[in-house]
C-alpha positions in Angstrom: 8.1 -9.4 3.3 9.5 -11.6 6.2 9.0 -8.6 8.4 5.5 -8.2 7.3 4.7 -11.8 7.6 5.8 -11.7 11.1 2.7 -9.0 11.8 0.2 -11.8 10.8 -1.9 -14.1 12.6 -2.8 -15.6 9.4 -3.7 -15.6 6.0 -0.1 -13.5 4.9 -0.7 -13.2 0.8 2.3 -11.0 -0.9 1.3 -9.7 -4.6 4.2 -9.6 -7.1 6.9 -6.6 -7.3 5.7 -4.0 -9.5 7.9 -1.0 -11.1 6.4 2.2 -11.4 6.7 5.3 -12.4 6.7 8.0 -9.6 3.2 10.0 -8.9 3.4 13.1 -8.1 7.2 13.4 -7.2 9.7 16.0 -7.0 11.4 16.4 -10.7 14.1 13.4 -11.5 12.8 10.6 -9.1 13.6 7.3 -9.5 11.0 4.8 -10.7 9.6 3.1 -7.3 8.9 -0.7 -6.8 5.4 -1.7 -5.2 3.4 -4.8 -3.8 0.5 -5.2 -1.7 0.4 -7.8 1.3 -3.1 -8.9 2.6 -2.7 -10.3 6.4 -4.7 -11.1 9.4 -3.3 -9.0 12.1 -2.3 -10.2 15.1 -5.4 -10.6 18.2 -5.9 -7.4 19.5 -4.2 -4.9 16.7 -6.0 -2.0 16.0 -5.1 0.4 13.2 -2.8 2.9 15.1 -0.5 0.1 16.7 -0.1 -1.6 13.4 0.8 1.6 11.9 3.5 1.9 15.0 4.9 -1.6 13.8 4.6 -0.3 10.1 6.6 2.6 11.3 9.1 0.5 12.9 10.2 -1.7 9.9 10.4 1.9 7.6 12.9 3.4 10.2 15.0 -0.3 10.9 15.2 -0.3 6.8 16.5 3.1 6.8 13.4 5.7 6.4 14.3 9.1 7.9 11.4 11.6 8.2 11.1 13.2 4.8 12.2 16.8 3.4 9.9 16.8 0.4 6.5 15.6 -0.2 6.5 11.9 -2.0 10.2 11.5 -2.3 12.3 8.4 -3.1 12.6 6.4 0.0 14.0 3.6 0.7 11.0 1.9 2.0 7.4 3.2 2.6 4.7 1.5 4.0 1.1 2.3 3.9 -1.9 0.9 5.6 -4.6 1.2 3.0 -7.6 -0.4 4.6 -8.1 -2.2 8.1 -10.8 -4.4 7.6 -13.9 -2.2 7.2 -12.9 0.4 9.8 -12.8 4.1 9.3 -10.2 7.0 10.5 -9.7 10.7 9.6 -7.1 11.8 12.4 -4.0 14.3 11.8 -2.0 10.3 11.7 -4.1 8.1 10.0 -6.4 8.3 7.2 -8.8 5.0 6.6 -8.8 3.7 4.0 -6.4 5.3 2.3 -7.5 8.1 0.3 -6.3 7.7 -3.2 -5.7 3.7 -3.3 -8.5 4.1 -5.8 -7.0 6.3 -7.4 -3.7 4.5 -7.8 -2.6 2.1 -10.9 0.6 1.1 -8.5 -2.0 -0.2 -5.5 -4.6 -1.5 -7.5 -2.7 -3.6 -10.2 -0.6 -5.5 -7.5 -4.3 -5.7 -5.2 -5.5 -7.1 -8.6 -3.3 -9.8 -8.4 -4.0 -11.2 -4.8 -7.9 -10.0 -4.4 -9.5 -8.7 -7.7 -13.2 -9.3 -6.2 -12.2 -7.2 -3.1 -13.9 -4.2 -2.3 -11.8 -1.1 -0.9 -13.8 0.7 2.3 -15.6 3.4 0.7 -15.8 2.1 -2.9 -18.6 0.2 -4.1 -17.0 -1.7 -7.2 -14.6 -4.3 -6.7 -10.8 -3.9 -7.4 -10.8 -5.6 -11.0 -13.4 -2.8 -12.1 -11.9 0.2 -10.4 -8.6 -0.6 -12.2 -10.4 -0.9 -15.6 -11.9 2.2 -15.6 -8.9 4.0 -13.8 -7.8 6.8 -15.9 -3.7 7.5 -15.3 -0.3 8.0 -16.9 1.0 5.4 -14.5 3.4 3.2 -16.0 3.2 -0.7 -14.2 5.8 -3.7 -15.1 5.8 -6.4 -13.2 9.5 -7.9 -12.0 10.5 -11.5 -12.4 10.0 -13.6 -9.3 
């Protein structure tokens, strides 16, 4: 989080740690643990150098390119939205596609910004994650 704080010109808000089950991962994976930070990036970030950075912190915590798709790892960081802006490249994908979609980015989003509304979606996060349909299992850690 320290390392993510340091990306912000203001406005840094961390949600709790979640546990959750895995989506959509190989057989026998561990269950993953989740937040969501909301920041101000720093003047003149855009989407693809803040990914490089986001990049940066995976591979100093240990993130090697992965073998399998959505394996355990030991830390994996996702840009889901950049303000209201929009990519589809081979790299990046704005907003993310299935945050939506996704009990373990929408309950911790809850937390922090429950009126927000994702790019894309026209409810706000509180809604989306009372209607969202899944076989996610949340818990939230002690502080």
């Amino acid at each position: 989080m320290e390392r993510l704080r340091g990306l912000a010109h203001s406005g840094f808000i961390a949600s709790s740690l979640w546990q959750s089950s895995p989506v959509d991962c190989p057989p026998g994976s561990p269950p993953f643990i989740n937040a969501v930070v909301l920041l101000t990036p720093l003047l003149g970030e855009t989407p693809e150098s803040l990914l490089d950075q986001l990049q940066s912190i995976e591979q100093e915590f240990g993130r090697r390119p992965k073998l399998v798709l959505n394996e355990p790892r030991p830390l994996d960081l996702d840009l889901i939205a950049f303000g209201m802006e929009t990519r589809s490249t081979s790299r990046l994908t704005l907003p993310h596609p299935r945050a939506h979609l996704r009990r373990f980015v929408l309950e911790p989003l809850n937390e922090i910004a429950p009126v927000m509304v994702l790019p894309g979606q026209t409810k706000p996060v509180f809604e989306l994650l009372a209607a969202l349909q899944s076989d996610e299992h949340l818990r939230r850690l002690p502080m």
